[in-house]
C-alpha positions in Angstrom: -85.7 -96.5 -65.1 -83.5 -95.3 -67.8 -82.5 -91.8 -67.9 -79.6 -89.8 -69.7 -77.9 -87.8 -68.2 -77.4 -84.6 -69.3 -76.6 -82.7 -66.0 -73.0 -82.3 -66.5 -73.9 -79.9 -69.9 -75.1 -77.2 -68.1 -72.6 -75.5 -65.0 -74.3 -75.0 -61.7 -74.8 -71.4 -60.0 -72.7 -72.6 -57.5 -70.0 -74.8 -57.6 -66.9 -75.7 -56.3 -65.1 -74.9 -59.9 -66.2 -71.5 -59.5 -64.7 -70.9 -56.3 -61.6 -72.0 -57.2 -58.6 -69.0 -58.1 -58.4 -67.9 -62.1 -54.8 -69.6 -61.6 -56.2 -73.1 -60.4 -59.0 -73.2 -62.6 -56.6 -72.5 -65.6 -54.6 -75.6 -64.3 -57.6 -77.8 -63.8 -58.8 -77.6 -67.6 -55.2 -78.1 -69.0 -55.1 -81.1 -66.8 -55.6 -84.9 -67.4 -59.5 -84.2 -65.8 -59.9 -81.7 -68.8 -58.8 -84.2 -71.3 -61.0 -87.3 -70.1 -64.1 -85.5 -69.5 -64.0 -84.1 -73.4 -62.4 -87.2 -74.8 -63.7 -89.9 -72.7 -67.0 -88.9 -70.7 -68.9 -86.8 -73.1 -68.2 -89.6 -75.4 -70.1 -92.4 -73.9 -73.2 -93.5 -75.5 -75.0 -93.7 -72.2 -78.2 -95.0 -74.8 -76.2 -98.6 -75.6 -76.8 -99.4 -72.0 -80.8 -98.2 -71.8 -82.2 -102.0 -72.7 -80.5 -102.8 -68.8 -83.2 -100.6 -67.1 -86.5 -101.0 -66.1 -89.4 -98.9 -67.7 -91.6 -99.3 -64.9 -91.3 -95.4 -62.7 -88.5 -96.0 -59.6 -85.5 -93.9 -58.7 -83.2 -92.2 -61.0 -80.5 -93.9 -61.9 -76.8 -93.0 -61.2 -75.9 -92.5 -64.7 -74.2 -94.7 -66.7 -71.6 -92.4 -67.9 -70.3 -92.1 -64.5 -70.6 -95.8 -63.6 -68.2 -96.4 -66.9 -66.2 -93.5 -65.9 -65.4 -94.6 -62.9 -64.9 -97.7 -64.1 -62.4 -96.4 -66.4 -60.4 -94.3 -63.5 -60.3 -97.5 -61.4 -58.9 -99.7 -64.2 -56.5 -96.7 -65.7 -54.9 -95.5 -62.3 -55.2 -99.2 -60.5 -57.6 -98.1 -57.3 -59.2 -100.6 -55.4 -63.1 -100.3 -55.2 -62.1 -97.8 -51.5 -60.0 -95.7 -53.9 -62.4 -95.2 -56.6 -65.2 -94.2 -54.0 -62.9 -92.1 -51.8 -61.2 -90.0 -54.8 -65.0 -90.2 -56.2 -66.0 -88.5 -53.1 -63.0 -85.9 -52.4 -60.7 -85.7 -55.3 -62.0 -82.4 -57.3 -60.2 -83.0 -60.4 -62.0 -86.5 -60.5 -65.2 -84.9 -60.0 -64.4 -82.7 -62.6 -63.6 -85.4 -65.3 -67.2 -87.0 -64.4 -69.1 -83.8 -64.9 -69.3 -82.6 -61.6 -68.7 -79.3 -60.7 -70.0 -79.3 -56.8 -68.7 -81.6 -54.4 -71.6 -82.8 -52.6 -73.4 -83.7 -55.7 -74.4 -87.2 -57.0 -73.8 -89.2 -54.3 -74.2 -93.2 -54.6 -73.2 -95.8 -52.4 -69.9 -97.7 -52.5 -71.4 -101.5 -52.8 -73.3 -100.0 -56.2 -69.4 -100.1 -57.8 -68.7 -103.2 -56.9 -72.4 -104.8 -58.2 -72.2 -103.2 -61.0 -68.5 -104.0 -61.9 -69.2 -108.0 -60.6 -72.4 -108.5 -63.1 -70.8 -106.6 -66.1 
């Protein structure tokens, strides 16, 4: 089932942005993370893909504007599919250029990147 998301619009209490120094944080939003995630990510008109979903009720979706920003990091910096998932996973200024701000948050599985990316 289709669903937009909108998560990324509004910060969390606690995050790992928040913890970092006034100095890092300053260098993280005039970084290339910054740029994408204004330029690129909030830019994607998740809604063009909403005809690929189901409407019957199952589990959220990972949202699309991560699955095509990732796809996007992967194709732009040459990862493998291992890359992408491990600098998905680890790499804060990554995180940050897909909207996240916690580390832990929005999880998916590895082989999800590579189905998606094969039946595209």
């Amino acid at each position: 089932m289709f669903k937009p998301n909108k998560n990324h619009r509004q910060p969390a209490l606690f995050s790992s942005i928040r913890e970092l120094s006034e100095k890092q944080l300053t260098r993280l939003k005039d970084s290339w993370a910054d740029t994408f995630y204004r330029e690129t990510f909030c830019r994607i008109n998740e809604e063009a893909f909403a005809d690929l979903y189901s409407d019957n009720p199952s589990r959220p979706n990972v949202p699309v504007n991560v699955l095509i920003g990732l796809e996007i990091l992967k194709s732009g910096k040459g990862w493998s599919d291992e890359e992408l998932y491990e600098n998905y996973c680890y790499n804060l200024q990554v995180r940050y250029a897909l909207g996240y701000d916690q580390l832990g948050a929005g999880d998916f599985e590895i082989r999800l990147v590579s189905f998606v990316i094969r039946h595209r």
